[in-house]
C-alpha positions in Angstrom: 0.0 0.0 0.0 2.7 2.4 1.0 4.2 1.7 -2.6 1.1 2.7 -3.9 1.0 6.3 -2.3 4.7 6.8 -3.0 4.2 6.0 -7.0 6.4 3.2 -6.9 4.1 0.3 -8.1 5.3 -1.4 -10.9 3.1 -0.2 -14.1 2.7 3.1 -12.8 2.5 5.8 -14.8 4.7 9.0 -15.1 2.1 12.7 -14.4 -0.5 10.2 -12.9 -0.7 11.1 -9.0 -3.3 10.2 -6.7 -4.5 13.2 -4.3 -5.8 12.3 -0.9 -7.7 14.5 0.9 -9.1 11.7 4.0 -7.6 8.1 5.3 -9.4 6.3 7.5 -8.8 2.8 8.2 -11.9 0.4 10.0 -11.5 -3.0 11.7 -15.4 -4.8 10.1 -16.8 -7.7 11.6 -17.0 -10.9 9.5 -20.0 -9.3 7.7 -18.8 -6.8 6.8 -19.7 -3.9 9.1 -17.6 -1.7 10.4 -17.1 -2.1 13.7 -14.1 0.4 15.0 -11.5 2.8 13.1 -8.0 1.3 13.2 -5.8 4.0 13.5 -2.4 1.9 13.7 -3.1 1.0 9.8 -3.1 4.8 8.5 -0.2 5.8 11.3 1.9 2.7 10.1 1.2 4.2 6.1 2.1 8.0 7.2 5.4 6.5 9.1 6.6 4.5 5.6 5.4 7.5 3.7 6.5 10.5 5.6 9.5 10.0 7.2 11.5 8.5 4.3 10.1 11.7 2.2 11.1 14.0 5.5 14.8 12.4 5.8 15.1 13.3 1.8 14.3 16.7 2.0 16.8 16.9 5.4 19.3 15.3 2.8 18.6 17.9 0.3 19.0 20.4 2.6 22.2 19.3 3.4 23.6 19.2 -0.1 22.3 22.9 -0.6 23.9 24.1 2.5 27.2 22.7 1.6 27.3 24.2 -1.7 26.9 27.7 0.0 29.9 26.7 1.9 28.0 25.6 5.0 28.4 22.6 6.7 25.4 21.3 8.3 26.0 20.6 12.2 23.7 17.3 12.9 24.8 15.9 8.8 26.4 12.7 10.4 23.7 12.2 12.7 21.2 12.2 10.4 23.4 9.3 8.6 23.7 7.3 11.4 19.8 7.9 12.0 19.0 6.1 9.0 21.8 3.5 9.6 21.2 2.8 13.1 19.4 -1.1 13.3 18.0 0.2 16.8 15.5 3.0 14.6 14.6 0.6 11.1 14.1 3.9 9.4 16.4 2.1 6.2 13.7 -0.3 6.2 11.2 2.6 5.7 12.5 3.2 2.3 11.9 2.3 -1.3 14.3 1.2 -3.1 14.0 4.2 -4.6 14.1 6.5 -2.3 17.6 4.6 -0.7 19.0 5.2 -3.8 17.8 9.2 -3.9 19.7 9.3 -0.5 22.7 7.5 -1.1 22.7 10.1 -4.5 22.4 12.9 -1.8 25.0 11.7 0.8 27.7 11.2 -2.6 26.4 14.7 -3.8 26.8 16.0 0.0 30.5 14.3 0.4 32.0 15.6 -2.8 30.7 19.2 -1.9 32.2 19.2 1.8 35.7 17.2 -0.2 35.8 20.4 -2.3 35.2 22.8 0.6 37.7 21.3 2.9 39.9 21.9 -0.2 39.0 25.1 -1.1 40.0 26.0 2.9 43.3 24.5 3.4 44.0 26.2 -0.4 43.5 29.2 1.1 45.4 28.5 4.2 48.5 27.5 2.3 47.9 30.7 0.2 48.4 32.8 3.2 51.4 30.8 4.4 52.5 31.8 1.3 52.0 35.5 1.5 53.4 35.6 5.0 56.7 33.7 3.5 56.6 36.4 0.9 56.1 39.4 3.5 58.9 37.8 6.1 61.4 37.7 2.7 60.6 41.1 2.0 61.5 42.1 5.4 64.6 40.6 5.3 65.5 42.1 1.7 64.4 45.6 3.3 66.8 44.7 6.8 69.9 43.6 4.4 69.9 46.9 2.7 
């Protein structure tokens, strides 16, 4: 069912999407009446729907921050959040949507790679300049 409200039944079709306005979910009696709502059904759907779709968007997040040349604070903890057997979030997810994140955490990785490279550029540029400065002083003291 959750594969159903996440478009990811086989057959399914590209532009078609399914907009839900009310879920309720009944326990019936062997006739067939309804006896009492069984809310455990639609909070079970909600949790394999929802929280896979909410890590994604932290993901995303993630990725955008580091290309402004932000790292996120709570990044790795949101990995080991997904990771962690204790949770079973992984086991939330689509195959789908586990490959979405793992395209997020490799996008995420090489952004921070490139930032961390970017940084200790520039710190070995002004090593640099300060050798320059210190040689200059030196030319200036010889004279």
């Amino acid at each position: 069912m959750a594969a159903g409200f996440k478009g990811e039944i086989s057959r399914f079709q590209a532009g078609v999407t399914k907009e839900i306005s009310r879920l309720d979910a009944w326990y019936s009696n062997a006739d067939g009446s309804v006896k009492d709502q069984a809310a455990y059904i639609v909070r079970g759907l909600c949790r394999r729907c929802c929280l896979p779709e909410l890590i994604l968007r932290c993901m995303q997040m993630s990725v955008s921050l580091v290309e402004l040349i932000e790292v996120p604070e709570r990044h790795e903890e949101l990995i080991e959040l997904v990771a962690c057997p204790e949770t079973g979030f992984i086991r939330l997810f689509s195959q789908q949507q586990l490959q979405e994140f793992l395209l997020f955490e490799r996008e995420y990785s090489i952004c921070a790679m490139e930032l961390q490279e970017e940084r200790s550029m520039s710190a070995h540029e002004q090593l640099w300049l300060m050798l320059l400065e210190v040689r200059f002083l030196f030319s200036l003291m010889e004279e």
